[in-house]
C-alpha positions in Angstrom: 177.9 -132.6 58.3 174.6 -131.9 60.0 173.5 -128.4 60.4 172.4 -128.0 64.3 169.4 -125.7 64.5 169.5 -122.6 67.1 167.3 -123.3 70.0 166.5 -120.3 72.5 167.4 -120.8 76.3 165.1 -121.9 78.6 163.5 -119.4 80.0 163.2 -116.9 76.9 160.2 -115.9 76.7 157.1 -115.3 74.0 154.8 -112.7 75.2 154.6 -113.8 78.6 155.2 -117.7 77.7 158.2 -118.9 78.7 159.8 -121.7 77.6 157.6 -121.5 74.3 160.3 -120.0 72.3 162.8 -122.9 72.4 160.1 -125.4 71.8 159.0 -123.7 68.7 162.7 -124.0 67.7 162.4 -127.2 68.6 159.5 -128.2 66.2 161.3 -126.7 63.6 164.4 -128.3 63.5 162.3 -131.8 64.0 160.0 -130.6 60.8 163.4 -129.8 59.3 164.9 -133.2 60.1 167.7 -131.9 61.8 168.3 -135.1 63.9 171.2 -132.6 66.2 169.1 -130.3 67.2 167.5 -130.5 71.2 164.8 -133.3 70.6 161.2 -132.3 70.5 158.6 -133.9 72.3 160.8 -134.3 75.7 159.5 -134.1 78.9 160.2 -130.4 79.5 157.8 -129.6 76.2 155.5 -132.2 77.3 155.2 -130.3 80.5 154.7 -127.1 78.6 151.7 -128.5 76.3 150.2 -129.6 78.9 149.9 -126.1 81.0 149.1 -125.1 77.4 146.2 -127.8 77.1 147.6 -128.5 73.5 149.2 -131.8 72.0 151.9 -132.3 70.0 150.6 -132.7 66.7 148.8 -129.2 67.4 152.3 -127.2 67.9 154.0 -129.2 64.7 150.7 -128.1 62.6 150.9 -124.8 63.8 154.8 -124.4 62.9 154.6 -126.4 60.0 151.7 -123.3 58.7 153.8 -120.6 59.7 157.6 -121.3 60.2 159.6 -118.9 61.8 156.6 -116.4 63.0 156.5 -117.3 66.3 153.7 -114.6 66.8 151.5 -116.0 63.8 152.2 -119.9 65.7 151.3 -118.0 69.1 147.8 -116.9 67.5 146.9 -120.2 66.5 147.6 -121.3 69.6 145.5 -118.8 71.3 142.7 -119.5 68.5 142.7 -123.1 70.3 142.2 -121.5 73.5 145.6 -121.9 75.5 145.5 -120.4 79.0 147.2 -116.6 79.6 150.7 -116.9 80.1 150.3 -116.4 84.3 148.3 -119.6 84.1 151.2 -121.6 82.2 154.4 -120.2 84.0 156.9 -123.1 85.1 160.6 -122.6 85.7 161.7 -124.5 82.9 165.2 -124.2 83.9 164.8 -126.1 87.6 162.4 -128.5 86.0 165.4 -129.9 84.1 167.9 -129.6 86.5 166.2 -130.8 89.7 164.0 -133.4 88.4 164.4 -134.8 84.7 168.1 -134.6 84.8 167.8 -136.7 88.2 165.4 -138.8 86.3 162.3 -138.1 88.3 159.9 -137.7 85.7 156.4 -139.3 83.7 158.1 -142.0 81.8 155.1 -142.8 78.9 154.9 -145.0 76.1 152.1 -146.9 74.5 150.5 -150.1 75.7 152.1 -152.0 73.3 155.2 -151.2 74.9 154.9 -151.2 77.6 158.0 -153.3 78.6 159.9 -150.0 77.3 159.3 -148.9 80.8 160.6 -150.3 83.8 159.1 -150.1 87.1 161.1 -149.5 90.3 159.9 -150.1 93.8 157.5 -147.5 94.5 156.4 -146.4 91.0 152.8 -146.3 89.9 152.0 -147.8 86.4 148.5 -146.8 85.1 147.1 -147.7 81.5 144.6 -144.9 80.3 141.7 -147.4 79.3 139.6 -144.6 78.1 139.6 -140.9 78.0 142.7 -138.7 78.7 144.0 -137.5 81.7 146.5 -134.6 83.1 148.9 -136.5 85.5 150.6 -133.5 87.3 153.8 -134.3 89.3 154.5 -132.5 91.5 154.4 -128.7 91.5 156.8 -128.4 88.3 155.9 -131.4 85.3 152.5 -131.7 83.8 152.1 -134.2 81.2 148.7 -135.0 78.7 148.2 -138.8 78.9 145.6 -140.0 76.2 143.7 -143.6 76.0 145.9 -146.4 75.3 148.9 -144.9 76.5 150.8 -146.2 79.9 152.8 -144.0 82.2 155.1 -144.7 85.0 154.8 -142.5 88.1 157.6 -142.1 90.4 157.2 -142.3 93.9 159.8 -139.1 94.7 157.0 -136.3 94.3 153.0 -136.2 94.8 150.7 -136.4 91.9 147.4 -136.0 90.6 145.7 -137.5 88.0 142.8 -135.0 86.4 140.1 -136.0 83.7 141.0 -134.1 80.8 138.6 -133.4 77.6 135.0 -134.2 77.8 135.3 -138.0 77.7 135.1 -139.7 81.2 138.4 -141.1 82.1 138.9 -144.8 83.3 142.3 -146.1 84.1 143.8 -149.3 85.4 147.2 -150.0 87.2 149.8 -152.5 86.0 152.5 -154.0 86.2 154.9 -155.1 83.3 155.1 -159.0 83.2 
């Protein structure tokens, strides 16, 4: 019988982070291979690393150092240089409800496959060539996309695609044969 790790709610908060508490838990019970437990690395965490400017492998290193201290995990994440908490604020909560659970959302996958996503009329499919980039969608969902990844972009809500880190970023639509 597998043991289902706690998760916090979504809006809990970590000094001023929200959301940040439940994906720690998160992390842990992936780390802990508690296959149950709310998967980490969904789009609602994505959308939280990115306002965080921080990747996945960052948070798991981070937890993996110190566990359950969620303020010794919050110090190495501000030690990396994450934005104040004002600048990261998302309502979680409607993000899931309104949009991921209606599947409106970033749909990413590497190039290789890239027949994992399928494209509906409307959709934008871009292949980050080189560099990374923060695809924004919307007000709500923020999502890191590095080079040689592909993401689908729903027509329902605006974007913006952003150079992100210091190498130029070239990208290239597609389409899925």
């Amino acid at each position: 019988m597998a043991v289902v790790a706690e998760v916090r709610d979504y809006n809990d908060e970590l000094d001023g982070y929200v959301y940040l508490p439940r994906m720690l838990d998160k992390a842990r019970a992936k780390l802990a291979g508690d296959t149950d437990a709310p998967r980490f690395g969904c789009p609602l965490d994505h959308s939280s690393m990115a306002r965080l400017q921080v990747y996945p492998d960052d948070v798991l290193a981070l937890v993996r150092v110190h566990g359950d201290d969620d303020r010794a995990i919050l110090a190495g994440l501000q030690e990396h240089g994450i934005p104040g908490p004002d600048d990261t604020r998302f309502d979680a909560y409607a993000t899931e409800h309104e949009e991921l659970l209606k599947d409106v959302y970033l749909r990413v996958r590497p190039l290789d496959r890239i027949d994992d996503i399928e494209p509906r009329p409307g959709d934008t499919v871009l292949v980050v060539e080189e560099g990374e980039a923060l695809i924004s969608l919307g007000e709500r969902q923020k999502r890191i996309i590095r080079s040689g990844q592909v993401v689908r972009i729903p027509p329902d809500l605006p974007h913006r695609i952003e150079t992100f880190g210091p190498t130029p970023l070239r990208t290239r639509e597609v389409f899925p044969a």
